[in-house]
C-alpha positions in Angstrom: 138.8 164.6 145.4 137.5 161.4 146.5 135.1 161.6 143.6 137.8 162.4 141.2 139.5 159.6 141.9 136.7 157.0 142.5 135.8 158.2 138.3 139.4 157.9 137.7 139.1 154.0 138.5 135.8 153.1 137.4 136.2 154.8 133.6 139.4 152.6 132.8 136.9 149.5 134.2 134.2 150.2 132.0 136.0 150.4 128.8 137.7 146.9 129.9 134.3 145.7 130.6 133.0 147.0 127.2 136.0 145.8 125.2 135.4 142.4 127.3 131.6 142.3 126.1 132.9 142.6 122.6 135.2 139.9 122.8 132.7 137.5 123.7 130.5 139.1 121.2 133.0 138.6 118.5 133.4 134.6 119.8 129.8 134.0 119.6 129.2 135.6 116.1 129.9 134.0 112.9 132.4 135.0 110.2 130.7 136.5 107.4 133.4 136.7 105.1 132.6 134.0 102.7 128.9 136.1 102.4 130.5 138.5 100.7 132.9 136.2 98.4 130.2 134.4 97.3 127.7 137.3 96.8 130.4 138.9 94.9 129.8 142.2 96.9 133.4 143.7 96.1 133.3 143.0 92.2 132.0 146.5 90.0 129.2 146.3 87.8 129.2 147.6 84.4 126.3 149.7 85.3 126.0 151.2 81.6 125.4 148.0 80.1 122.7 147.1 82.7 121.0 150.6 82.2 121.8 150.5 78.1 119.3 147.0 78.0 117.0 148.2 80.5 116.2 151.6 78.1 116.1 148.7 75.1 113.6 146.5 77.3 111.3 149.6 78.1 111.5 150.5 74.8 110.3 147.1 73.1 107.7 146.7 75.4 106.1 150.1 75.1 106.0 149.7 71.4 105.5 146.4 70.2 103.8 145.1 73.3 101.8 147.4 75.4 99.7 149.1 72.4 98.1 145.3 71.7 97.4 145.2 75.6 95.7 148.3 75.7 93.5 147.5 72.1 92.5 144.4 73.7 92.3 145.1 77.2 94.4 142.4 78.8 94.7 143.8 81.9 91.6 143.0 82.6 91.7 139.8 81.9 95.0 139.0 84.3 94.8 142.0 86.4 98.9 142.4 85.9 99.7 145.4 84.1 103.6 146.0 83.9 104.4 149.4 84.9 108.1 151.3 84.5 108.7 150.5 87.9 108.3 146.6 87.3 110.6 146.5 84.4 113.5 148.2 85.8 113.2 146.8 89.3 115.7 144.7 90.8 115.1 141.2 91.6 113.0 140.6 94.2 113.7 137.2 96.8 110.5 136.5 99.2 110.3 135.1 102.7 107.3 133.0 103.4 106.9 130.4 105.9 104.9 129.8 109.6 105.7 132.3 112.3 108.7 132.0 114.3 110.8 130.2 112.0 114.0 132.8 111.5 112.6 134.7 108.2 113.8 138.2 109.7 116.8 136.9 111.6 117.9 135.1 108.2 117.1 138.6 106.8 119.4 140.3 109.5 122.2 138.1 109.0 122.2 138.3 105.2 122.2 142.0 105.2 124.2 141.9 108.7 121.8 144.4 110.7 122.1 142.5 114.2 122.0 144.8 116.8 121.6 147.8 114.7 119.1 149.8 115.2 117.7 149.0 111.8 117.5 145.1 112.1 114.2 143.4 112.0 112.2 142.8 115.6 113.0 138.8 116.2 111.3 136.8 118.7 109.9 133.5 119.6 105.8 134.9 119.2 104.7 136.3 116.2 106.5 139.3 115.4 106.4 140.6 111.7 102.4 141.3 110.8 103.9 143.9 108.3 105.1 142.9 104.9 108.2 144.5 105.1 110.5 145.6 102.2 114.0 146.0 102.2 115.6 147.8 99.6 118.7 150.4 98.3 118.4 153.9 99.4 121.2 156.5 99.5 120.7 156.9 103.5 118.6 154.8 106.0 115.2 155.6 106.2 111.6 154.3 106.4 108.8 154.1 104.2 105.3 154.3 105.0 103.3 151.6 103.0 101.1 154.7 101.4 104.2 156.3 100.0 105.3 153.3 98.2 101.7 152.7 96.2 102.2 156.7 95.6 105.3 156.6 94.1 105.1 155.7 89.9 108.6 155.0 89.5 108.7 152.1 92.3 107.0 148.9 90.9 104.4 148.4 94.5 101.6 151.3 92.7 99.8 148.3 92.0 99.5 147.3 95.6 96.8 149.9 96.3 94.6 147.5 95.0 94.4 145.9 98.7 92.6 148.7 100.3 94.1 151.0 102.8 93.8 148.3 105.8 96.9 146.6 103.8 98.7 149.8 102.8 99.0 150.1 106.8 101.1 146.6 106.9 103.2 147.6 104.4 106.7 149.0 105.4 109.6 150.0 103.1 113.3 150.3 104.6 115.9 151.9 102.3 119.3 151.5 103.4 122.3 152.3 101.3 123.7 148.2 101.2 126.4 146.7 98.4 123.6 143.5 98.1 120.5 145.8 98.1 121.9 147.6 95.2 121.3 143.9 93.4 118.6 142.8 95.2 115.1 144.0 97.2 113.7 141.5 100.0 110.5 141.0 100.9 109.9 139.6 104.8 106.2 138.8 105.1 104.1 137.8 108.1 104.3 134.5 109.4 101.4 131.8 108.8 99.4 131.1 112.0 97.0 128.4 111.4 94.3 129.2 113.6 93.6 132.7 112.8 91.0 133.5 110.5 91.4 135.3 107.1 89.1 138.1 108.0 90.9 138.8 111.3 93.8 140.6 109.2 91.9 143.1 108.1 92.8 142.8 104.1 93.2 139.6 101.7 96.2 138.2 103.1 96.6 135.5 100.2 95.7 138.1 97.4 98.9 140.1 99.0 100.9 136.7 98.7 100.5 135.8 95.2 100.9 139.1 94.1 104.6 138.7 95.4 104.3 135.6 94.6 104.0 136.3 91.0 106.8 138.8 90.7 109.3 136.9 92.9 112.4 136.3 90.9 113.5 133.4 94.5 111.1 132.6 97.0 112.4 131.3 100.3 109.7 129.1 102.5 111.6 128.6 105.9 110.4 125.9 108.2 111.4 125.3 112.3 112.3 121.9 112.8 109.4 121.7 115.7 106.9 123.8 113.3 106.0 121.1 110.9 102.2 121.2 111.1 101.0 121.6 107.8 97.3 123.6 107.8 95.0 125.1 105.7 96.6 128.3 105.6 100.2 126.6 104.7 98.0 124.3 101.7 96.6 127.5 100.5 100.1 129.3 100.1 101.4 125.5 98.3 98.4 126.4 96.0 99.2 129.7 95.2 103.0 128.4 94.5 101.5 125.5 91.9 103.6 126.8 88.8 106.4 128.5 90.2 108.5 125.5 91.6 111.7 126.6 89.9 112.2 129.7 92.2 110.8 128.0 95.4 113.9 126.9 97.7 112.8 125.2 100.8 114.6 126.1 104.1 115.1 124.0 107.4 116.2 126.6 109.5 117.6 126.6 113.0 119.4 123.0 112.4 121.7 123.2 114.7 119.5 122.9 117.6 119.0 119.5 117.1 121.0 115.8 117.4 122.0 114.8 113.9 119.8 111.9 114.3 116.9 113.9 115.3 117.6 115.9 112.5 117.3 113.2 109.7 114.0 112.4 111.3 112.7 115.8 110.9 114.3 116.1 107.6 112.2 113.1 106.7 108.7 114.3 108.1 109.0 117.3 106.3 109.4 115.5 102.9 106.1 113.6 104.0 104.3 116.8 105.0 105.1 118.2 101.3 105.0 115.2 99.1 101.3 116.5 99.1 101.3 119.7 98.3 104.2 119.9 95.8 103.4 117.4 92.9 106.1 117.9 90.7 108.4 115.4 89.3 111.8 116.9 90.6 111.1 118.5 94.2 112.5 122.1 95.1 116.2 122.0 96.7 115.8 121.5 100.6 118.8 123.8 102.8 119.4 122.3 106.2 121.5 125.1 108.4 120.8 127.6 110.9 120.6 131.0 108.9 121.8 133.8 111.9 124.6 135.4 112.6 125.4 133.8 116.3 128.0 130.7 115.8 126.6 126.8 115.7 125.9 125.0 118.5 128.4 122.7 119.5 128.9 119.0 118.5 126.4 119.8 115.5 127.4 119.1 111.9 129.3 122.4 111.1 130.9 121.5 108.3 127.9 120.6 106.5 125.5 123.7 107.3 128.5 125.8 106.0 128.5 124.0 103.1 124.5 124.4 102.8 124.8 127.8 103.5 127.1 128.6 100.8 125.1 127.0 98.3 122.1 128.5 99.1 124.1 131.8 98.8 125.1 130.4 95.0 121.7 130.2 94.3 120.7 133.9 95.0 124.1 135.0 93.2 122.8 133.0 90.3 119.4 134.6 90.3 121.2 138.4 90.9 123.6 137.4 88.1 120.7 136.0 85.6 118.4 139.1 86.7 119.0 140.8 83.1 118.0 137.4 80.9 115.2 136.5 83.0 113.2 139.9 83.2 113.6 139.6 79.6 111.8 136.5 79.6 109.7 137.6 81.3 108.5 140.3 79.4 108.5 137.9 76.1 106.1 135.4 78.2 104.2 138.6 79.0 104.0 139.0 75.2 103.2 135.6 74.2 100.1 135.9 76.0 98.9 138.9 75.3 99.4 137.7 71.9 96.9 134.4 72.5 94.7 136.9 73.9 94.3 139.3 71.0 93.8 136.2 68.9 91.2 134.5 70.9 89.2 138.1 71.2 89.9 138.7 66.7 88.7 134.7 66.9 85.1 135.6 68.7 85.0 139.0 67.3 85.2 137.4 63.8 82.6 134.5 64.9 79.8 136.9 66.3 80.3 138.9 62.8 80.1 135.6 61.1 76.6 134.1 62.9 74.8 137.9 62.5 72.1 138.7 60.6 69.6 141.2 60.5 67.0 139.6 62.7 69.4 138.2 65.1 69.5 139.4 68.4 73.2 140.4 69.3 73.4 139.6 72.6 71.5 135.7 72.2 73.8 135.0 69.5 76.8 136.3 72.1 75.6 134.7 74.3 75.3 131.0 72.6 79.2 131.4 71.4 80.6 132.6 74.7 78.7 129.6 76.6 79.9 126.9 74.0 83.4 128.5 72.6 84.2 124.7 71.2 81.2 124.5 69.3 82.5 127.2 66.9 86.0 125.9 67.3 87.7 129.3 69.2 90.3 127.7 71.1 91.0 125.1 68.2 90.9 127.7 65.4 94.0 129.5 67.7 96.0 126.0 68.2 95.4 124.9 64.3 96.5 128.4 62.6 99.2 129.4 65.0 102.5 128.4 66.8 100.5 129.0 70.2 100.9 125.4 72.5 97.9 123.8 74.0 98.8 124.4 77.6 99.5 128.2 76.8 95.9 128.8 76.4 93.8 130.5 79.1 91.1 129.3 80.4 87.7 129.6 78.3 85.3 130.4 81.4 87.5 133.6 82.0 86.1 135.2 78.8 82.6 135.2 79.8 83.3 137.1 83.0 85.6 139.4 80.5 83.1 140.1 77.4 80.4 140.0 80.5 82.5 143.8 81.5 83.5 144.4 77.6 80.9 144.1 75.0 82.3 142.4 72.0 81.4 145.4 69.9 84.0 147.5 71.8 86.9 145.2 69.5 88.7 145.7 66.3 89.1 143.0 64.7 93.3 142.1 64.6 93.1 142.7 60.2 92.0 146.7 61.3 94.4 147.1 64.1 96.9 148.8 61.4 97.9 152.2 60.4 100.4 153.5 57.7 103.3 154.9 59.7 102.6 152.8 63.3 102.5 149.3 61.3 99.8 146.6 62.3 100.1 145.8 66.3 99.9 141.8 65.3 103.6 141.9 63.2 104.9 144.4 65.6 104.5 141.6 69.1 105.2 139.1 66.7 108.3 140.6 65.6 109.3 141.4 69.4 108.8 138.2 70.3 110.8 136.5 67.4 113.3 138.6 66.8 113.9 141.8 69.0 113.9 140.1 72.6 115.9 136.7 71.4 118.1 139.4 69.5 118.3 141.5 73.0 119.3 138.8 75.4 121.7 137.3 72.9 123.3 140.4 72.9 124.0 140.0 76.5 124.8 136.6 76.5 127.6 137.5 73.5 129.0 140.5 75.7 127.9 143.1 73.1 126.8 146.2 74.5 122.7 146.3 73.6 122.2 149.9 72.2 119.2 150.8 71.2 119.2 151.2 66.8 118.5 154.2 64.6 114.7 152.7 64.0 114.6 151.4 67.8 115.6 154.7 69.3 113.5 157.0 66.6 110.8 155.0 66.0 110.6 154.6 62.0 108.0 154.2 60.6 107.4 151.2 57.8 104.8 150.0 55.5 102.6 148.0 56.9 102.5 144.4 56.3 99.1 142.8 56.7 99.0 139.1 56.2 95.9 138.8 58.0 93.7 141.0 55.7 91.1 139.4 53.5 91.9 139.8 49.7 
């Protein structure tokens, strides 16, 4: 009886003590209300437009784009070959920065998984050594890094590459989330300056810029007492050289300083990365404290909110813009495998040219490969064509790439035709003219992007070889 009554007591205590302990829980957290308002998480998607240029996308690419690729090999000459998966992914927004600098707590509170049991391990030592990607899934669940380069219809098959010591640090979570639905993220291992390269176990910066490449935003978060720039942080500025317009700089965990100490810090991380970013018009700098627990007091409040929000505004503008710029991406994709079929047609025309019957094939090669300006290559490509100087690759590639591919092994562009398929040279060129502008100004305009009677069937036409000799 005595027990009865003692549990009688105590049960009504505990659930005052656990309603207490969320109380204080709810005091300490920040609102995340104007997340969602900004994000746009409630608004509906007109999912059948999306999926309507997507099938129109896939469809341009794997006729008018991918057959020159394959002729001509490009893959390996940029080692990026655009699978399914990569087309009809969703963008992709990268975490980079030293260790201990709040990329998975920022991830946490975006996504609000603090103190589920799904939220990313925080802590002040190194804690993420996986790459670690979040993404949609109808139920949570995790992914084993080997499962993901297995599966053809997710766009990380290309990630085998790496060796199986990688595929080991790489993690998928699926969740079912209103922003995942828009948006994958991609939490990476922290930069510790004194450990060696080899000590990972794989090509750590090989990983990187292959994120690197396909990130639609890239966030590199700093700690205001982790401004040491090293040779591991120069090398990841390096790898970013050409990508400045999606790089958004973070100085996270604000609020633990005075704001006077804070301007100083602000101005020592400008001098830290005047070096390494040489661009006329530096990336946009956030100042705020990106986790879900509320400011500390007497810091400036209203201005990390305001931060905060706009750094929010600039992933909504990337999720809304996700459509136009994976089209241009795929038209930049075409341009240069366009300059690349010409440059090959250029040397396989020049070695055809310099032949004779005595000549030994692989001297003569050999002499036009070394010197590709003495027989005017490059020039021939920027005086006959539309194709800008600084689109050109770079010459010494091709010697490594006809060094694996023997010149002999190439059509020339004037035989790459057939009577019902058309000539692969109009068919880029008319994707790249006309079919992707026509695309994305369809979804600028609001029309709905259906795919036409030709685009859908795949008519055939005469073909149209302005390239043949008379």
């Amino acid at each position: 009886m005595k027990v009865l009554v003692s549990l009688c007591v105590f049960v009504p205590l505990l659930a005052l003590a656990t309603a207490e302990e969320e109380a204080v829980l709810e005091s300490i957290l920040r609102d995340r209300s104007h997340i969602e308002e900004t994000l746009r998480l409630a608004a509906d998607e007109k999912a059948g437009d999306y999926a309507a240029a997507l099938q129109r996308l896939r469809k341009i690419y794997h006729n008018s784009i991918r057959p020159m690729e394959q002729a001509y090999k490009y893959n390996e000459l940029r080692q990026h070959e655009i699978s399914d998966g990569e087309i009809t992914s969703k963008p992709m927004v990268l975490f980079l920065g030293p260790w201990s600098v709040g990329k998975s707590s920022m991830v946490n509170y975006l996504l609000g998984l603090q103190d589920t049991p799904y939220q990313l391990y925080t802590g002040a030592e190194p804690t993420t050594s996986e790459f670690t990607v979040i993404m949609h899934g109808e139920k949570i669940r995790t992914v084993e890094g080997i499962v993901m380069a297995a599966d053809s219809s997710r766009s990380f098959s290309p990630l085998e590459k790496f060796g199986q010591n990688f595929l080991e640090k790489l993690v998928g979570i699926e969740m079912p989330h209103k922003l995942l639905e828009r948006v994958t993220f991609v939490d990476t291992p922290g930069i510790i300056e004194n450990r060696k390269q080899q000590e990972r176990g794989y090509p750590f910066n090989d990983v990187c810029q292959w994120f690197i490449d396909r990130a639609d935003l890239i966030f590199v978060v700093f700690d205001p007492t982790k401004l040491d720039v090293g040779l591991e942080l120069e090398m990841l500025f390096r790898q970013l050289k050409g990508r400045e317009s999606q790089i958004r700089i973070i100085l996270n965990k604000a609020d633990s300083l005075a704001t006077q100490d804070l301007m100083r810090v602000y101005g020592a991380l400008f001098w830290s990365l005047a070096p390494l970013i040489n661009v006329t018009e530096p990336p946009r700098v956030y100042v705020s404290s990106f986790w879900p627990y509320d400011y500390a007091p007497d810091t400036s409040r209203d201005l990390f909110k305001r931060e905060e929000i706009s750094l929010l505004e600039d992933l909504n503008q990337v999720i809304e813009n996700r459509l136009e710029n994976k089209i241009a991406f795929i038209r930049q994709h075409g341009i240069r495998v366009r300059i690349h079929a010409l440059l090959v047609d250029r040397y396989v025309q020049t070695f055809k040219e310099k032949m004779s019957f005595f000549s030994d094939p692989e001297l003569v090669f050999k002499e036009i490969v070394d010197d590709p300006d003495k027989f005017y290559i490059f020039k021939s490509i920027l005086a006959k064509t539309n194709v800008s100087k600084f689109d050109l690759p770079n010459r010494d590639a091709y010697r490594d790439f006809f060094g694996i591919n023997p010149v002999s092994s190439f059509k020339q562009l004037s035989a790459q035709c057939s009577y019902m398929g058309g000539c692969l040279l109009e068919k880029i060129e008319r994707a790249i003219t006309h079919e992707l502008p026509s695309l994305l100004g369809s979804i600028n305009s609001g029309k709905n992007p259906t795919l036409s009677s030709c685009e859908a069937t795949g008519c055939g036409e005469k073909p149209k070889n302005r390239y043949r000799r008379n």
